[in-house]
VMD Tcl script that draws the C-alpha trace (Angstrom):
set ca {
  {32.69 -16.66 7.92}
  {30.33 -16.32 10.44}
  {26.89 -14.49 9.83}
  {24.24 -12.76 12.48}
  {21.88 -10.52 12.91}
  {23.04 -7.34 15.20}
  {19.69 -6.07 14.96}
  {18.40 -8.99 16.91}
  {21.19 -9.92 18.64}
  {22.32 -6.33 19.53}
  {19.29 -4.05 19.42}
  {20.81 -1.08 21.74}
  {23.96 -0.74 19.53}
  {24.87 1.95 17.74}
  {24.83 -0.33 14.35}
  {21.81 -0.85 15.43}
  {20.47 2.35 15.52}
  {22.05 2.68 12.43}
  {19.83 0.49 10.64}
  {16.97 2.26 12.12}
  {18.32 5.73 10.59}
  {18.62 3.62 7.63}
  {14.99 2.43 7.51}
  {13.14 5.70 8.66}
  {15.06 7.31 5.51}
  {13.76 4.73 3.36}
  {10.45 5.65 4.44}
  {10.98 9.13 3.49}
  {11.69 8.46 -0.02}
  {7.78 6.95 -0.35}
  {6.30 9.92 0.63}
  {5.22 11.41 -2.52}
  {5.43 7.52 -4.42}
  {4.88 4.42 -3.45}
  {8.00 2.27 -2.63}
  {7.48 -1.34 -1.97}
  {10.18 -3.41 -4.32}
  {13.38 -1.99 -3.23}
  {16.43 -4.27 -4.47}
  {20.14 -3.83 -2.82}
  {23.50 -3.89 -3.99}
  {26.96 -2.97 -3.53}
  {29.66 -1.92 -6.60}
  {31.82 -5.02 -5.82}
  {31.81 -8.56 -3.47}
  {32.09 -8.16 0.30}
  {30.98 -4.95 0.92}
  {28.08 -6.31 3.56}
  {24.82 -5.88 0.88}
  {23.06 -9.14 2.05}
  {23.71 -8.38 5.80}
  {22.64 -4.55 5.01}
  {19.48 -6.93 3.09}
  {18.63 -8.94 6.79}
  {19.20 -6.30 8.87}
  {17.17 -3.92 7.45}
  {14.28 -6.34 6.64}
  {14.75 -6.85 10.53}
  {14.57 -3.76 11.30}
  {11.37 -2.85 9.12}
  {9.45 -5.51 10.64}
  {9.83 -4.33 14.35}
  {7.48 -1.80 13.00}
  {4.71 -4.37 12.43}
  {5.24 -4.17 8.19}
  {5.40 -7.88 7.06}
  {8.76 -7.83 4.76}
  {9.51 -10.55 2.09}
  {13.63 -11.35 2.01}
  {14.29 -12.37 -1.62}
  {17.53 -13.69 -2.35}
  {18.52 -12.92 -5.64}
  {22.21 -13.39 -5.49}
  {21.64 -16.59 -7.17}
  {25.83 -16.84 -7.80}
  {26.29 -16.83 -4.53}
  {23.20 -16.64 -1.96}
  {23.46 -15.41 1.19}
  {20.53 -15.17 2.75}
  {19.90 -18.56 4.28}
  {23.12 -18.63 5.95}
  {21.69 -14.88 7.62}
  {18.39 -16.70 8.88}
  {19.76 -19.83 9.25}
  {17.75 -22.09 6.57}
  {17.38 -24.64 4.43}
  {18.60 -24.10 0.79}
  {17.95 -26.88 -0.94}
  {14.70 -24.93 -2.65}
  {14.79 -21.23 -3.49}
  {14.56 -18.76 -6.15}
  {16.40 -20.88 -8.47}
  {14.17 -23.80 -8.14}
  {10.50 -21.60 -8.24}
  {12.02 -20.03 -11.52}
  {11.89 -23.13 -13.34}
  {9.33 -25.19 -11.47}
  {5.69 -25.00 -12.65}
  {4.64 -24.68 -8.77}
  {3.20 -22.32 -6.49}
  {5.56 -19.59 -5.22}
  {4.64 -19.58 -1.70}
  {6.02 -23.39 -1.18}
  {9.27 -21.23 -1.53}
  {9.00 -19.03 0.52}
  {10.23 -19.96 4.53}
  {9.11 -18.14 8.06}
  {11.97 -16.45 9.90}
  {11.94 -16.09 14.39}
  {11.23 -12.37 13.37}
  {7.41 -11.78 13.28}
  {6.21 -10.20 10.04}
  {9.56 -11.60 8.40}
  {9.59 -14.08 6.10}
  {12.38 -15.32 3.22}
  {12.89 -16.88 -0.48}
  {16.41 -18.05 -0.45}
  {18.18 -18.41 -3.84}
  {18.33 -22.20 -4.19}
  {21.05 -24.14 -5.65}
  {23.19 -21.74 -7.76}
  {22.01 -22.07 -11.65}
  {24.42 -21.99 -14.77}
  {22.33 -19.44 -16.04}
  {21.52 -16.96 -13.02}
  {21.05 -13.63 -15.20}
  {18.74 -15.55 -17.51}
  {16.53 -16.65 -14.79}
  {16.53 -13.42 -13.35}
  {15.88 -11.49 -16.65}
  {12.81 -14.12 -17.31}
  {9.44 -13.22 -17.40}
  {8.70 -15.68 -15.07}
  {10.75 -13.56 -12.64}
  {8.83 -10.10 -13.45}
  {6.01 -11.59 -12.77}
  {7.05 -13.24 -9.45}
  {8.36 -9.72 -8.18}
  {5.37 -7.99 -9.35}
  {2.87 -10.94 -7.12}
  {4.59 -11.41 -4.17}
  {5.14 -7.32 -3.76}
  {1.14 -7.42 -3.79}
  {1.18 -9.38 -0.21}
  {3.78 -7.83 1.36}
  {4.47 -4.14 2.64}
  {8.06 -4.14 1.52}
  {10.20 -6.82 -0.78}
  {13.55 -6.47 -0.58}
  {15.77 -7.80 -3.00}
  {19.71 -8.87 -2.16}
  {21.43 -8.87 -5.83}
  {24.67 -9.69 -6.81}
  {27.57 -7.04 -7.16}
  {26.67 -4.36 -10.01}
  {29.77 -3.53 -11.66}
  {30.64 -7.21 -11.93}
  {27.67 -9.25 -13.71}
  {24.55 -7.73 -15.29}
  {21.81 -9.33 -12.61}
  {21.62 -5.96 -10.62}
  {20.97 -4.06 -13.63}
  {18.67 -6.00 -15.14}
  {16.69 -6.18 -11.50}
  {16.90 -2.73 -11.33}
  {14.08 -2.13 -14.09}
  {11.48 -3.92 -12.03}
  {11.66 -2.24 -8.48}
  {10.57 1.01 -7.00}
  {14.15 2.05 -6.31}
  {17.88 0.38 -5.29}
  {20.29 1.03 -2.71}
  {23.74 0.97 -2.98}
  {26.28 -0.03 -0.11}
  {29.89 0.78 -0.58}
  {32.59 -0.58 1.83}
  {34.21 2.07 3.82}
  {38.41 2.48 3.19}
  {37.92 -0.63 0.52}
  {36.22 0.56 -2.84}
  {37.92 3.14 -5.25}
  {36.06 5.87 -5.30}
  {35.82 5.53 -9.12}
  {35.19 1.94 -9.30}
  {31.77 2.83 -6.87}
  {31.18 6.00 -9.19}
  {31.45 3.17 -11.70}
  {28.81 1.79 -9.90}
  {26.03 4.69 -10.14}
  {26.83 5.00 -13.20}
  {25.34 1.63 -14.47}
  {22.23 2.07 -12.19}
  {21.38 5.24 -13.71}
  {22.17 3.85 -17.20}
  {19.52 1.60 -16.66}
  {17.13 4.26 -15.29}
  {16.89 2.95 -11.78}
  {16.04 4.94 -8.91}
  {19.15 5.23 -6.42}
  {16.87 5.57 -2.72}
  {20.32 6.42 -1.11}
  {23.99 4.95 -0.55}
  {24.95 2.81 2.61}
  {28.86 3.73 4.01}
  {29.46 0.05 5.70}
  {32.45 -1.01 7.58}
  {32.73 2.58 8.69}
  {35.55 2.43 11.81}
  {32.89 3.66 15.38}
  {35.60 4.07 17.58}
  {36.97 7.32 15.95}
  {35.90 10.25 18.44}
  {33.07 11.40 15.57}
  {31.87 9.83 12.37}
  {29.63 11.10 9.96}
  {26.85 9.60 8.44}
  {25.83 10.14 4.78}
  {23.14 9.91 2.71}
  {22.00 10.77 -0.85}
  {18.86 10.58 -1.93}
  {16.77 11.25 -5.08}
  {13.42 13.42 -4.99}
  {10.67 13.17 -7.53}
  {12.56 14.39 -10.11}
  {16.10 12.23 -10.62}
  {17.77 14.90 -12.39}
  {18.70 16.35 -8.41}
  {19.52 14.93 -5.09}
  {20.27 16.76 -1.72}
  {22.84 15.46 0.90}
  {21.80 15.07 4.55}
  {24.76 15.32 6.72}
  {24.53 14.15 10.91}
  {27.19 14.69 12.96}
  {27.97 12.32 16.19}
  {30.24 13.08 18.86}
  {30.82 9.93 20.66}
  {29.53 9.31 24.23}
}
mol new
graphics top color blue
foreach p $ca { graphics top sphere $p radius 0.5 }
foreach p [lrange $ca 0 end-1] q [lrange $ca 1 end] { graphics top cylinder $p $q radius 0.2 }
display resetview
């Protein structure tokens, strides 16, 4: 498989712009609270979370915000293989090692940008992310950084998401356009909110552009979590 960046490597396309949309909506949700630890995930595997993860963190730090990447898909990380780097150290590694978190952490060619990969993949990756040692690394690193995003694993299938879920300012959920059931991403919600997480919105990826009009849709939950409100755009292509 290969992996880039389209907001680097494509900055004027409309995918582009989509992850621009994407980020000034995330914005929006931190008006009236403070959103800085903001973990993603999708209902099942491929559905383009960790390139939604880069590509967003990309797109945030074009606006001068310094963003930290953290992989947390520790079953099967991603992120290195996004920003091209070394993985022989991660997440995995600074969970159990009695050393200091930044030697972890790796510079990106995107100013303001900067990455934890997960490490070598653990036999016990929803232990290490349940850990207290984990709580408190979130909780630190979010204190020198204007955004920490958080790639997770799939929620439906393993527990990781949920449990990550508790211990950031809100989640968003991608769902893979004309590949999920709707019920099995229902399914999905439906854990988050079990778990009292904060859905910022849903990402429709893998959504066919060269239809003459597509929609865009997002959900998003106000102050109080007992309502949302839909924002429909409609684009007539060029």
């Amino acid at each position: 498989m290969e992996y880039s960046l389209i907001t680097l490597e494509q900055s004027k396309s409309p995918i582009s712009e989509a992850f621009r949309t994407l980020r000034t909506n995330v914005q929006f949700t931190s008006v009236d609270s403070q959103t800085k630890k903001i973990m993603v995930t999708s209902a099942g595997p491929r559905e383009g979370k960790s390139s939604t993860v880069a590509n967003l963190a990309v797109s945030i730090a074009q606006t001068g915000k310094t963003v930290l990447v953290m992989d947390a898909d520790l079953r099967n990380p991603t992120q290195h293989k996004l920003f091209r780097l070394p993985n022989f150290e991660g997440l995995s590694v600074a969970l159990v090692q009695d050393q200091d978190y930044w030697s972890y952490i790796r510079e990106t060619s995107v100013s303001g940008l900067m990455v934890m990969t997960g490490g070598p993949i653990p036999p016990n990756p929803a232990e290490l992310v349940g850990s207290n040692r984990m709580k408190r690394l979130i909780e630190e690193l979010s204190e020198h950084f204007d955004i920490l995003l958080i790639d997770t694993p799939p929620v439906v299938a393993v527990t990781d998401a949920c449990i990550l879920a508790q211990e950031v300012d809100g989640a968003i959920l991608v769902v893979a356009s004309g590949e999920v059931n709707k019920d099995y991403a229902q399914r999905a919600k439906e854990q988050l909110d079990k778990v009292g997480a904060k859905i910022l919105g849903v990402v429709l990826n893998k959504a066919d552009l060269k239809t003459s009009e597509y929609y865009y849709y997002y959900y998003y939950h106000g102050s109080d979590n007992s309502k949302g409100s839909k924002k429909r755009r409609k684009r007539q292509k060029a």
